[in-house]
C-alpha positions in Angstrom: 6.4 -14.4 32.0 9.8 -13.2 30.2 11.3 -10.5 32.4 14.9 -8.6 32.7 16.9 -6.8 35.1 14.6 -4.4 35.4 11.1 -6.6 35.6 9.6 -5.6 32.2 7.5 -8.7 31.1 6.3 -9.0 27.0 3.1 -7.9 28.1 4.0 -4.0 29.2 5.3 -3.7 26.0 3.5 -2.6 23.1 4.2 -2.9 19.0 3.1 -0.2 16.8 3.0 -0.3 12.8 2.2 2.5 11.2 1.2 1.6 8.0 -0.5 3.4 4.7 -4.2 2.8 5.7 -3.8 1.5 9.2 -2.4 1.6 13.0 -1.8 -2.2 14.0 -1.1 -2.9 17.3 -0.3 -5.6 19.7 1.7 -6.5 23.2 5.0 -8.0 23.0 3.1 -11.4 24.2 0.7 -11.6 21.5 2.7 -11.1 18.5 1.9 -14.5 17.1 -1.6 -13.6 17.0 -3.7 -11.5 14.8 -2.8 -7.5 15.6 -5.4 -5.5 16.6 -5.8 -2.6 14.0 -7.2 1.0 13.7 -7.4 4.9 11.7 -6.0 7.1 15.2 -4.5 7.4 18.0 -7.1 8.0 20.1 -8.4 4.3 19.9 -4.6 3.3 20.3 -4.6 4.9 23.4 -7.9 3.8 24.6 -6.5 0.4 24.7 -3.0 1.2 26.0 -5.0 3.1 29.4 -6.7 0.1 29.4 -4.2 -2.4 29.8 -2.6 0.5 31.9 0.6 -1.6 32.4 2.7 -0.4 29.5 6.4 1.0 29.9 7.4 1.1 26.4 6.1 1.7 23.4 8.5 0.4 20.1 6.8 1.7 16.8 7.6 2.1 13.1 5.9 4.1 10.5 5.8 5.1 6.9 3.8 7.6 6.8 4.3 11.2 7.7 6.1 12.5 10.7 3.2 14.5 12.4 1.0 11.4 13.8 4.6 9.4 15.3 5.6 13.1 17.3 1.6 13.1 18.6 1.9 8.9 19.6 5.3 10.5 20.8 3.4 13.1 23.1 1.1 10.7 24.6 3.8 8.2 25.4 5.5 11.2 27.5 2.3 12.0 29.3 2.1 8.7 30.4 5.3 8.3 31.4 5.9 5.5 28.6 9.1 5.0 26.9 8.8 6.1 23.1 11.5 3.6 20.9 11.1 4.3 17.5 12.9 1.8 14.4 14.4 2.8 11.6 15.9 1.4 9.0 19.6 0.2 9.6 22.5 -1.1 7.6 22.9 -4.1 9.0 20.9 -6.2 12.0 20.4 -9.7 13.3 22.7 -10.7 10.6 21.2 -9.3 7.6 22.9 -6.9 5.4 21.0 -3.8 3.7 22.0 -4.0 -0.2 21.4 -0.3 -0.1 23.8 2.4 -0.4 21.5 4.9 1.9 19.2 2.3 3.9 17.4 5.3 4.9 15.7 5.6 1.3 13.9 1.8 2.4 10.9 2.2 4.2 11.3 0.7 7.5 8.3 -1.7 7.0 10.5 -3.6 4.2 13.5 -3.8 6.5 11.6 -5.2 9.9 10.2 -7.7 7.3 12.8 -8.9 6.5 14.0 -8.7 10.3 11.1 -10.7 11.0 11.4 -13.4 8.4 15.1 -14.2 8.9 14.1 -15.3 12.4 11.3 -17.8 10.4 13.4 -18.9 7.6 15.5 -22.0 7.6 17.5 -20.9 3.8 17.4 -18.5 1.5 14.1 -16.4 0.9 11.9 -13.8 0.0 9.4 -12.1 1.6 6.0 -11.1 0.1 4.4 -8.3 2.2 0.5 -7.6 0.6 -1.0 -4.6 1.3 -1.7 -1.2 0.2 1.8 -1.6 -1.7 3.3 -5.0 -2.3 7.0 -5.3 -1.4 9.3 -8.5 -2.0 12.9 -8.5 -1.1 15.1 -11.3 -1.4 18.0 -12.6 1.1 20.7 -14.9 0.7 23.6 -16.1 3.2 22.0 -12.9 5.2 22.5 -10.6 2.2 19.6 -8.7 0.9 19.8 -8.6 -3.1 17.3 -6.1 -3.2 13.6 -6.5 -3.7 10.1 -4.7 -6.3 7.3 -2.7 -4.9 4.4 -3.2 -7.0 0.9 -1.9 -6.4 -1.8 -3.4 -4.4 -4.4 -5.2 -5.1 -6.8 -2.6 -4.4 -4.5 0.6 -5.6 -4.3 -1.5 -9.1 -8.1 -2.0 -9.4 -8.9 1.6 -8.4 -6.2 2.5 -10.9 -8.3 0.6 -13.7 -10.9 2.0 -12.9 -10.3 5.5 -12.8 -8.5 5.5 -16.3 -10.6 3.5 -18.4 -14.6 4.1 -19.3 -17.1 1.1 -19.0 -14.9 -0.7 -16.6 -16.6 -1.5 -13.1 -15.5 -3.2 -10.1 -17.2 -4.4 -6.4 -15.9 -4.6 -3.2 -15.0 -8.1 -3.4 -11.5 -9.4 -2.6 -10.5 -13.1 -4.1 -9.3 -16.0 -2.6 -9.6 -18.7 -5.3 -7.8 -18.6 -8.1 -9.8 -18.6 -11.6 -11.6 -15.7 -13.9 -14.4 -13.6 -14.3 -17.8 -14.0 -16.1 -19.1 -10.4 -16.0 -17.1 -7.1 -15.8 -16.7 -6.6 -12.2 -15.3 -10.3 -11.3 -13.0 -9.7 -14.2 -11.2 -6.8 -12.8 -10.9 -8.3 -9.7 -9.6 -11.7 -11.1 -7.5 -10.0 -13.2 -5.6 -7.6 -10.8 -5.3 -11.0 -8.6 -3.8 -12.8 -11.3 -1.3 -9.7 -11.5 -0.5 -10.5 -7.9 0.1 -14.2 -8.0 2.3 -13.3 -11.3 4.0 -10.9 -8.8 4.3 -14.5 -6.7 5.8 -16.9 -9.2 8.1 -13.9 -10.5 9.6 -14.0 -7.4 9.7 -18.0 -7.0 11.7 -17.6 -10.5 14.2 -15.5 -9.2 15.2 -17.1 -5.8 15.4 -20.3 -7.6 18.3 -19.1 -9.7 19.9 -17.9 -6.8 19.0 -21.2 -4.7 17.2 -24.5 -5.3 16.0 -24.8 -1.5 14.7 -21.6 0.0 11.8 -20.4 2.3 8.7 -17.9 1.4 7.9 -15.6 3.9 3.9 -14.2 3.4 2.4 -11.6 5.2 0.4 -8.8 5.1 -2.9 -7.5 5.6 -3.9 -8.8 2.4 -2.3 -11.8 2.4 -5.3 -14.4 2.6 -5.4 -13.7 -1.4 -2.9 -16.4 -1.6 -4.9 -18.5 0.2 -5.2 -20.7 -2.5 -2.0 -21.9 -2.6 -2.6 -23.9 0.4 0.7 -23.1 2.0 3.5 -25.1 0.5 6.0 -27.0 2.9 8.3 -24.0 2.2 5.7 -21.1 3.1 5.4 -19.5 6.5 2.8 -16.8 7.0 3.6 -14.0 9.6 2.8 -11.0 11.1 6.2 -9.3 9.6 6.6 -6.3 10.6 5.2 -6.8 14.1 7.7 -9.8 14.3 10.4 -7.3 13.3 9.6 -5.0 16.1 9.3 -8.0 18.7 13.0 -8.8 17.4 14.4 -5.7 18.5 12.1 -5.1 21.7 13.5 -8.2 22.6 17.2 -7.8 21.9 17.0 -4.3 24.1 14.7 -5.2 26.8 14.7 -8.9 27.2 17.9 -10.3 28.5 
């Protein structure tokens, strides 16, 4: 048990990420592990009377401001402290490279929060989901990073604005190509993504010959393939971001 001054152990502590699609949760304790995930508060909620232990609550969000004031609201009503992140200058020895930080979305900034802490050299982190974000640090300076549509909000894309061109449900994890129209798409917005990948193995290695890639992500078993290089840790990043500063404020 990891406890302060004022007794709070990792596992009254909850981590919230807001994301596009999905709430993902998890105690302080668990972050290394797979984070719960869910579409409302309600079920958040459920959980947290459950466990009934929790003081705070540390959350970040990109969506809109209306469901963080109601998580906000039931935080008060349970007497639970409400921390909300934002994104920030500079932190845990990172440096923002942009002129209003405030224009990132928070998710990109605790990445990167959370990879520094994994990273041994320079590096980039890969976050695949709805959106895919990479931003690169070295010596602790971000250099600044692409967003580039998910795999899923790429194929729906195709799909919509072309005629005779299908898709299924499925999601790869091999590498390889398509033999009818439905595999194609989906092989072909993956190779988009691994493209994405090597892009971004490119461009750290002109900036330094050893670095670390940081993958996470819900989507992030598509890269499965690669069978996870010497220099590639997989994380839970923006959870591991939030841990970082739960821990720097309530953990002495």
């Amino acid at each position: 048990m990891v406890t302060n001054e004022n007794n709070i152990d990792e596992s009254q502590v909850i981590l919230v990420d807001i994301g596009n699609t999905k709430i993902k949760y998890t105690l302080l304790s668990d972050v290394e592990n797979e984070p719960y995930s869910c579409e409302d508060s309600t079920v958040l909620f459920s959980f947290i009377d459950r466990v009934q232990n929790i003081t705070h609550l540390y959350i970040a969000s990109v969506r809109n401001q209306e469901l963080v004031d109601e998580i906000s609201t039931m935080c008060g009503e349970r007497k639970i402290i409400f921390v909300e992140k934002h994104t920030e200058k500079e932190a845990f020895g990172i440096k923002n490279s942009y002129d209003n930080e405030q224009k990132m979305g928070v998710d990109r900034w605790l990445a990167m929060v959370g990879a520094a802490e994994k990273a041994k050299n320079a590096f980039f982190v890969m976050d695949v989901g709805t959106a895919i974000t990479v931003d690169f640090v070295v010596d602790g300076q971000h250099l600044g990073g692409w967003i580039v549509p998910g795999f899923h909000v790429m194929k729906d894309s195709l799909v919509a604005s072309t005629k005779k061109v299908y898709a299924n449900d499925e999601i790869p994890i091999t590498f390889g190509v398509g033999n009818d129209t439905e595999e194609c798409v989906a092989k072909g917005c993956h190779a988009a993504l691994y493209g994405v990948y090597l892009s971004a193995i490119d461009y750290i290695s002109s900036k330094r010959t050893d670095f670390d890639v940081i993958l996470g992500g819900g989507d992030k078993k598509m890269f499965a393939f690669l069978k996870s290089a010497d220099n590639m840790r997989l994380a839970h990043l923006v959870m591991q971001g939030l841990a970082r500063y739960a821990r720097s404020e309530l953990i002495k």
